[in-house]
C-alpha positions as YAML, in Angstrom:
chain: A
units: angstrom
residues:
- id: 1
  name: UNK
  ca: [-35.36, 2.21, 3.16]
- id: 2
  name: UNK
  ca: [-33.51, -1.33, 2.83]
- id: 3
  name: UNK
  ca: [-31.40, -1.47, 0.12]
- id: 4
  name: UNK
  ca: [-32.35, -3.93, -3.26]
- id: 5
  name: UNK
  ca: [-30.02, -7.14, -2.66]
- id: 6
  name: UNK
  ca: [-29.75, -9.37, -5.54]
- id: 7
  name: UNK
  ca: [-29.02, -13.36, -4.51]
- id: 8
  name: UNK
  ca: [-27.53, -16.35, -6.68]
- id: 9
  name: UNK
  ca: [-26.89, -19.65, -6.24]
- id: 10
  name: UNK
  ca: [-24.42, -21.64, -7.89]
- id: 11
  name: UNK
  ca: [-23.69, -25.40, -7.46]
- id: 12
  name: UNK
  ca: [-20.17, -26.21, -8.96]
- id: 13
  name: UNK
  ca: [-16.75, -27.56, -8.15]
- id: 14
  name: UNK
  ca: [-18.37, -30.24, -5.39]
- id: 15
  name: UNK
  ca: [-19.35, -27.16, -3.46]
- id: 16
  name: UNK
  ca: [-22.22, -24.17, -3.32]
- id: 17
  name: UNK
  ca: [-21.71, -20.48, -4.19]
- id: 18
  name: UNK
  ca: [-23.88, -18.17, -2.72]
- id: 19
  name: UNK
  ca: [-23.94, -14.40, -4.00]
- id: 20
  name: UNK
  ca: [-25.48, -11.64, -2.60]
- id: 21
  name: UNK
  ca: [-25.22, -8.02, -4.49]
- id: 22
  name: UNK
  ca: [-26.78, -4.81, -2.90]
- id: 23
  name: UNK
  ca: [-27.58, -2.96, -5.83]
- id: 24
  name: UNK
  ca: [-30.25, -2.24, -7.75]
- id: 25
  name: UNK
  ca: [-31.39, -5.18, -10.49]
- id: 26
  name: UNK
  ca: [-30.77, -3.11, -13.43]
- id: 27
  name: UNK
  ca: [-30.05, -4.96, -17.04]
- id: 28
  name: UNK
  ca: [-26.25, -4.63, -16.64]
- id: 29
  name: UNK
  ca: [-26.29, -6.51, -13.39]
- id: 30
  name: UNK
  ca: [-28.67, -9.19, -14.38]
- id: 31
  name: UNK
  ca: [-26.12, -9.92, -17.40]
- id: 32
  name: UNK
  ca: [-23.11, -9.77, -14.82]
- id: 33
  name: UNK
  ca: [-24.76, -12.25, -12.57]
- id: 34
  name: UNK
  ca: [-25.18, -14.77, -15.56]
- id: 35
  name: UNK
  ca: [-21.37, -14.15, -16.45]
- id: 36
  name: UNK
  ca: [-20.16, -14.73, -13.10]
- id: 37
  name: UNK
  ca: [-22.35, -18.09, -12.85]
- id: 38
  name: UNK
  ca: [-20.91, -19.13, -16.13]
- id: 39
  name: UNK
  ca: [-17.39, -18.15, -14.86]
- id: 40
  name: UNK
  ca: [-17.90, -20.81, -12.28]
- id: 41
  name: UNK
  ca: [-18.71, -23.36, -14.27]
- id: 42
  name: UNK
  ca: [-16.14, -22.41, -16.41]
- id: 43
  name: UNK
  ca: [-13.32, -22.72, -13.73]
- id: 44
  name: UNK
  ca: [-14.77, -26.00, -12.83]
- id: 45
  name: UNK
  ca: [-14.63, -27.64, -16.79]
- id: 46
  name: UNK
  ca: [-11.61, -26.69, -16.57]
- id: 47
  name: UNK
  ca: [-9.36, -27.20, -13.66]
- id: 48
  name: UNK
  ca: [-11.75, -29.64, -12.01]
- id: 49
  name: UNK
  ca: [-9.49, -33.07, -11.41]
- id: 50
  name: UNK
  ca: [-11.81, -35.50, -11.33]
- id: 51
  name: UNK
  ca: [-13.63, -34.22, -15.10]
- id: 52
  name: UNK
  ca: [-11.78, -36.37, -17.45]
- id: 53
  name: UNK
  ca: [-10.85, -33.83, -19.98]
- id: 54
  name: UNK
  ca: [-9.91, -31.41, -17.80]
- id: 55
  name: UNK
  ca: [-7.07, -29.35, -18.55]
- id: 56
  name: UNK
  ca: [-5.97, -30.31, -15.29]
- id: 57
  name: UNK
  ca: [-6.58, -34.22, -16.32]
- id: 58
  name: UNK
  ca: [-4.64, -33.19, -19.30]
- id: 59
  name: UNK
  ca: [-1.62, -32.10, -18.13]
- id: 60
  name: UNK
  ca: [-1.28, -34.66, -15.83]
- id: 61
  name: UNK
  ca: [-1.68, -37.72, -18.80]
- id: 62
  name: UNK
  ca: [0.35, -35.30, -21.13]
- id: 63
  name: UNK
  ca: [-2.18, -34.86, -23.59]
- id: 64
  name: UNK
  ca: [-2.70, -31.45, -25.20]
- id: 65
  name: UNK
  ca: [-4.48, -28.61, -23.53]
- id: 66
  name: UNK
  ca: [-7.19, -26.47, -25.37]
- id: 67
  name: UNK
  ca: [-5.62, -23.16, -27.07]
- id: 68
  name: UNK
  ca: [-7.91, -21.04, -25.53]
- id: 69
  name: UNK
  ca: [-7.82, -22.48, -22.10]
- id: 70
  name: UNK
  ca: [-4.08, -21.91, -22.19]
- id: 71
  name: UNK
  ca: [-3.61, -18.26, -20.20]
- id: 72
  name: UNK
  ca: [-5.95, -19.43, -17.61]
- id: 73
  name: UNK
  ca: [-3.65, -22.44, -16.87]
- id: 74
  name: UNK
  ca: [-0.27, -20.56, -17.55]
- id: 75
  name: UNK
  ca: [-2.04, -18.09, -14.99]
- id: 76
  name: UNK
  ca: [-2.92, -20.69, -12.21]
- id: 77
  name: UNK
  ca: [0.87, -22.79, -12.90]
- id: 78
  name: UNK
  ca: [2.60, -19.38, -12.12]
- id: 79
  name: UNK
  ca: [0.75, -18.47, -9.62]
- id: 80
  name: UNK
  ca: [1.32, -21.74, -7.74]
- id: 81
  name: UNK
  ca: [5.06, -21.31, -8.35]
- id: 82
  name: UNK
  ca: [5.06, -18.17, -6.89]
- id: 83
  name: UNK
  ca: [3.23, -19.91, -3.50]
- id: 84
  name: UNK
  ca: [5.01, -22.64, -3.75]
- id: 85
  name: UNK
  ca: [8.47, -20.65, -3.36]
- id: 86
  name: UNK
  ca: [6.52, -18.31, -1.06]
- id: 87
  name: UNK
  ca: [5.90, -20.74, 1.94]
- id: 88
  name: UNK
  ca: [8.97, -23.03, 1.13]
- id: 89
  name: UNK
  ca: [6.91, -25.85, -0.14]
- id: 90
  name: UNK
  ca: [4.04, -26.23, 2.41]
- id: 91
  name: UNK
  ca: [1.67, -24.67, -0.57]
- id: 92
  name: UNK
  ca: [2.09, -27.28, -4.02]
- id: 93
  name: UNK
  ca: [0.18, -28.01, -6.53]
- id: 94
  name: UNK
  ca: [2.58, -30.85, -7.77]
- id: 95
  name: UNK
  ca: [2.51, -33.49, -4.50]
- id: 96
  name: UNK
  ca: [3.49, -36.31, -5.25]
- id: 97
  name: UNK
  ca: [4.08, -35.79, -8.95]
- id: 98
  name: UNK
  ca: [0.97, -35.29, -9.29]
- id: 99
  name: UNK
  ca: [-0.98, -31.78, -10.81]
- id: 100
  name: UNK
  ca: [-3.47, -30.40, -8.71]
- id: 101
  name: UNK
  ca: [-3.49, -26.98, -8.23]
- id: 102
  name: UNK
  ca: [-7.03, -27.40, -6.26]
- id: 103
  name: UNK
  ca: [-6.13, -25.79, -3.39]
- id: 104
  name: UNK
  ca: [-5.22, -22.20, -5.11]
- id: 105
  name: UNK
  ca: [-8.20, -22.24, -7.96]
- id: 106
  name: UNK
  ca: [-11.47, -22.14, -5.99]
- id: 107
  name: UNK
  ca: [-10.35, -18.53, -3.83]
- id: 108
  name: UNK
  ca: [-8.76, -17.26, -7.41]
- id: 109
  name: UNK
  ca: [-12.14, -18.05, -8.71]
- id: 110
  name: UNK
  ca: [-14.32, -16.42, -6.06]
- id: 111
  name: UNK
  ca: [-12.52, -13.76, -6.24]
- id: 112
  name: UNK
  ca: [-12.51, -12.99, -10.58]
- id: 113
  name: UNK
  ca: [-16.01, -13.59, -10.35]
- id: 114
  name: UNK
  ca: [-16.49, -11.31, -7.24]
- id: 115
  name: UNK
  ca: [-14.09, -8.77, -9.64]
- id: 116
  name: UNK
  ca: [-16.57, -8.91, -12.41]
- id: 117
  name: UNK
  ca: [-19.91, -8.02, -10.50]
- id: 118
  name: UNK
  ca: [-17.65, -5.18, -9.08]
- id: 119
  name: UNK
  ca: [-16.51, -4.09, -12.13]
- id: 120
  name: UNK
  ca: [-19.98, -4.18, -13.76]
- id: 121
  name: UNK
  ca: [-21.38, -1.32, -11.13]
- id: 122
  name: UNK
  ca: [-21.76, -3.37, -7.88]
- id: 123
  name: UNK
  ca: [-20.27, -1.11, -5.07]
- id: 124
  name: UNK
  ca: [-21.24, -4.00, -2.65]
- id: 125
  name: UNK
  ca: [-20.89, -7.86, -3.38]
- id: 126
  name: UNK
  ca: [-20.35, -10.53, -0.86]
- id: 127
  name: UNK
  ca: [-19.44, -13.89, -2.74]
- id: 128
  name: UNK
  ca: [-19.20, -16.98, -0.41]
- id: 129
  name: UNK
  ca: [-17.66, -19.86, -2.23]
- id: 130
  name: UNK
  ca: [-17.43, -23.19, 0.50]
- id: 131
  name: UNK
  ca: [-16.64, -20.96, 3.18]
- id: 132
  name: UNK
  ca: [-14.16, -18.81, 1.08]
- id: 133
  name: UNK
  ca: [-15.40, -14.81, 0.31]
- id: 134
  name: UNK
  ca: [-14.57, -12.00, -1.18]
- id: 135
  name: UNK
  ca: [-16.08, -9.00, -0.23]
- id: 136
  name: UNK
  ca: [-16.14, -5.73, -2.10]
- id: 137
  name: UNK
  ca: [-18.06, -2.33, 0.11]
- id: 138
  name: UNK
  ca: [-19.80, -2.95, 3.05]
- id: 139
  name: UNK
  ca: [-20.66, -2.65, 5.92]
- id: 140
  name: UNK
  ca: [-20.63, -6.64, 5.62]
- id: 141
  name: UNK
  ca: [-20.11, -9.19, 9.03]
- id: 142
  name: UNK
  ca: [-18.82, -12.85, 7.87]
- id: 143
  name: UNK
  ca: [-19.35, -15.38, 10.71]
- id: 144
  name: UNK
  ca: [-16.07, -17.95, 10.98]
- id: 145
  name: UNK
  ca: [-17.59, -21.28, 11.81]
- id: 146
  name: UNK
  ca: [-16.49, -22.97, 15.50]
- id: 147
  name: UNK
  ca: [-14.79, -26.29, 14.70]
- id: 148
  name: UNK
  ca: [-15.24, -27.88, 17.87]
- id: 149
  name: UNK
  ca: [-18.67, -26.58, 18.04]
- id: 150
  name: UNK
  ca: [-20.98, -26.88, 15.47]
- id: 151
  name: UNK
  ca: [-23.70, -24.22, 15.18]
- id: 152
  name: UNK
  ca: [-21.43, -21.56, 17.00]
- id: 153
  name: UNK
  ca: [-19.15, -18.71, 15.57]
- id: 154
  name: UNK
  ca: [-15.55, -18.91, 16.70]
- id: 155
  name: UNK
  ca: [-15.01, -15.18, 15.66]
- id: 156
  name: UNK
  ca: [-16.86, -12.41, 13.24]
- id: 157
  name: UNK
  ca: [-14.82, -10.60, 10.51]
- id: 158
  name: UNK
  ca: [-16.84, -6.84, 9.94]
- id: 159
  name: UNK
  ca: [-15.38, -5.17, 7.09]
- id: 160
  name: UNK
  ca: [-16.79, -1.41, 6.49]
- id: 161
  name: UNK
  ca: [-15.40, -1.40, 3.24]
- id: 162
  name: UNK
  ca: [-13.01, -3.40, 0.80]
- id: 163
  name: UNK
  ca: [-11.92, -5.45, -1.37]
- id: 164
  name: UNK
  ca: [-11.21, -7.98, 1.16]
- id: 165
  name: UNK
  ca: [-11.08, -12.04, 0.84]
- id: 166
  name: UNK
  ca: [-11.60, -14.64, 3.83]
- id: 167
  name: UNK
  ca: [-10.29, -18.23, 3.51]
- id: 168
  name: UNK
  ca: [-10.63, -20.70, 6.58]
- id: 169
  name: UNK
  ca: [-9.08, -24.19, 6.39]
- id: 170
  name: UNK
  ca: [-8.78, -27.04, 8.49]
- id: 171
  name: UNK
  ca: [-9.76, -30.33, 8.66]
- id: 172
  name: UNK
  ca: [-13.35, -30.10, 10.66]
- id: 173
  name: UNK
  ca: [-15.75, -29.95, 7.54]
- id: 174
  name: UNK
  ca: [-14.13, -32.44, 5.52]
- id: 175
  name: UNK
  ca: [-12.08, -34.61, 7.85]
- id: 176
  name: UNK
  ca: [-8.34, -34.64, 7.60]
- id: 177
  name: UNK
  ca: [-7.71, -33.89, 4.42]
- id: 178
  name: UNK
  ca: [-4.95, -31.51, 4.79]
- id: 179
  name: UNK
  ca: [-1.28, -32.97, 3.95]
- id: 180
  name: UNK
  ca: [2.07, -31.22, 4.47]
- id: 181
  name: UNK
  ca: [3.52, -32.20, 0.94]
- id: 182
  name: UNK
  ca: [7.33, -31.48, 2.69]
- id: 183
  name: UNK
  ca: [6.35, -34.90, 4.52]
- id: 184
  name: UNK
  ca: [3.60, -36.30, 2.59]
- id: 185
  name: UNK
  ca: [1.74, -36.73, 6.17]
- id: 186
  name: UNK
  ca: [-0.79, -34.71, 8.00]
- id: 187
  name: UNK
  ca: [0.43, -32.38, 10.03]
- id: 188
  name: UNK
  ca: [1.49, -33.30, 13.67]
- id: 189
  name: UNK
  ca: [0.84, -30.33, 15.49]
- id: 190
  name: UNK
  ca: [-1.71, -28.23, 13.13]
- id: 191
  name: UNK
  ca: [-4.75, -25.89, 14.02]
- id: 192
  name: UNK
  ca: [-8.27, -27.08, 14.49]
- id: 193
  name: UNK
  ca: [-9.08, -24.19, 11.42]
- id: 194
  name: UNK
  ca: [-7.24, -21.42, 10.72]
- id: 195
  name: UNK
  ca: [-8.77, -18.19, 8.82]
- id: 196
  name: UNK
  ca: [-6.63, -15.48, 7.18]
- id: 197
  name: UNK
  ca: [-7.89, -12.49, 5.71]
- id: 198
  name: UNK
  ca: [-6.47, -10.16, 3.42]
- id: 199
  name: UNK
  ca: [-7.55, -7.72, 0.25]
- id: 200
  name: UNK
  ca: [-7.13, -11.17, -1.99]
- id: 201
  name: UNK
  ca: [-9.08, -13.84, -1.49]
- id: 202
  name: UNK
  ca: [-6.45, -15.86, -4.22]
- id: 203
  name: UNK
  ca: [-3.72, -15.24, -1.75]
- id: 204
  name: UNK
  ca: [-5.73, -15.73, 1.76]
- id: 205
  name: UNK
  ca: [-6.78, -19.38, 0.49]
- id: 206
  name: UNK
  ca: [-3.49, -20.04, -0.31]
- id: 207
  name: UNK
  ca: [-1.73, -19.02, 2.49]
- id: 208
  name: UNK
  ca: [-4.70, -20.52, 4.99]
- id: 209
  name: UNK
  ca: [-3.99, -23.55, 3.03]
- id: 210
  name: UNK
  ca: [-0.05, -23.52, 3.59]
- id: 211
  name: UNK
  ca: [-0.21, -22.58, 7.03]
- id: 212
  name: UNK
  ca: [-2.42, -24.94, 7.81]
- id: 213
  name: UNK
  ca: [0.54, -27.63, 6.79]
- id: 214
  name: UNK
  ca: [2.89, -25.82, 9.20]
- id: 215
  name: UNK
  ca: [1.38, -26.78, 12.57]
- id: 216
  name: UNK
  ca: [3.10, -24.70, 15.86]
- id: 217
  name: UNK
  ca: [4.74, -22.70, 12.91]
- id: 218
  name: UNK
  ca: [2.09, -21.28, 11.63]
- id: 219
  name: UNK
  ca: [1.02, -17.93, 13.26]
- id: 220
  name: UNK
  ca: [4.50, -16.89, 13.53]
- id: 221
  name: UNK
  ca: [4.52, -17.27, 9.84]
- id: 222
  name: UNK
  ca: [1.37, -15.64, 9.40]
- id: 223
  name: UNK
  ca: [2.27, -13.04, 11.66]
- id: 224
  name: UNK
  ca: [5.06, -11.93, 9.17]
- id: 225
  name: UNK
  ca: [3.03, -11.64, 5.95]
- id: 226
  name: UNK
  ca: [2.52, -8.27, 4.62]
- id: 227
  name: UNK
  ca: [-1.30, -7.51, 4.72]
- id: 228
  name: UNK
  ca: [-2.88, -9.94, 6.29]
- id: 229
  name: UNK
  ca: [-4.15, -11.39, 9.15]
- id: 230
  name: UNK
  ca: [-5.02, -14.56, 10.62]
- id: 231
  name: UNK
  ca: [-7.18, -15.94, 13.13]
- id: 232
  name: UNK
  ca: [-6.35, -19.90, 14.55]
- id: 233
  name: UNK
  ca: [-8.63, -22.47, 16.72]
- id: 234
  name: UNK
  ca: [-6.49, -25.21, 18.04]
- id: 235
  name: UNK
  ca: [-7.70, -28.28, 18.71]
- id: 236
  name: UNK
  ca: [-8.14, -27.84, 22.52]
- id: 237
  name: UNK
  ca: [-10.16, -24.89, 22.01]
- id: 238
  name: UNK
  ca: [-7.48, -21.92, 22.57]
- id: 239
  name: UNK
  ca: [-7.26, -19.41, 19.65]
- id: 240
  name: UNK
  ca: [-4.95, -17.16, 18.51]
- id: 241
  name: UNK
  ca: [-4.49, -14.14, 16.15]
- id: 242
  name: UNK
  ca: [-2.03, -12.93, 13.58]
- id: 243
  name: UNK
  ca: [-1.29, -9.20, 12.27]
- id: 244
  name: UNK
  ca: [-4.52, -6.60, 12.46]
- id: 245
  name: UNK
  ca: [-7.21, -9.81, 13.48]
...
């Protein structure tokens, strides 16, 4: 017999969350579900940049942030300080003098909310947020889109078990919006997408995001992170792979 999934849809952060749980719909799960939907919004009120009271918005005019959106954003800053020394400044959420700390939130959000269904009795969640998920149990297959051609898989991440968090970046959904903020310039030489996979889906979209700033650099790089892998289309087609890929 198939196994009960439960499915939500969430449309937040300029994006859409889709959330499947294989578990039966009991009362506990229901409320999870409505807490991890909230949680999105949540995130989005408040480290959305374009929201005018924000607290993103905030700090960057210097007005005062909420009290009790304070640890979230003391959370996010040091975890952005901690990238940004990580990968030597190709990961910042201060380019140009400017706070935006986009690029680490939507993965760290994913994955909290992926936490909490987890936590509430889910032994097997797959949360895709735009292309970003975290997976807890399995067996689960996540299909990495082909940026050179559209409709087609350029690889398929199985995972038997978990936690484990997929990022892909690149400039093929959204056009180039990728900038190396070392330079303040695309970058010269960088992949057509590049996916990394790890137990985090915070850290995988951070270092996807870095890496892909790093251009001929960046599987080397990739290749000497502890606990991840990474998977990279260029843009003449050729791929490579990083670590256990």
């Amino acid at each position: 017999m198939r196994e009960p999934e439960q499915h939500r849809v969430v449309h937040t952060m300029g994006t859409v969350f889709s959330c499947t749980v294989r578990a039966e719909p009991t009362p506990r799960l229901r409320r999870a579900l409505d807490e991890a939907e909230s949680l999105l919004h949540h995130v989005d009120e408040v480290f959305s940049p374009f929201r005018p009271d924000s607290a993103v918005t905030r700090v960057r005019h210097g007005r005062p942030v909420p009290r009790q959106w304070q640890p979230e954003l003391s959370e996010i800053v040091t975890l952005c300080a901690a990238a940004h020394r990580r990968t030597g400044g190709a990961f910042s959420a201060w380019h140009s003098g400017v706070f935006d700390p986009t690029g680490l939130v939507k993965g760290w959000a994913v994955e909290r909310a992926a936490l909490l269904l987890h936590e509430a009795g889910a032994e097997r969640v797959c949360l895709n947020g735009g292309g970003d998920v975290q997976l807890y149990g399995g067996p689960w297959r996540v299909g990495i889109a082909h940026p050179l051609r559209p409709g087609f898989c350029a690889a398929v991440v199985e995972s038997p078990g978990g936690p484990l968090g997929i990022a892909t970046s690149g400039p093929s959904e959204r056009g180039c919006h990728i900038i190396d903020p070392r330079t303040g310039l695309p970058p010269a030489d960088g992949p057509a997408s590049l996916t990394v996979t790890g137990p985090s889906l915070t850290e995988a979209d951070m270092l996807a995001t870095a890496a892909s700033c790093m251009g001929s650099e960046a599987r080397g790089w990739l290749g000497a992170q502890q606990g991840v892998a990474a998977f990279g289309v260029m843009p003449d087609g050729q791929t490579w792979s990083a670590g256990a890929f």
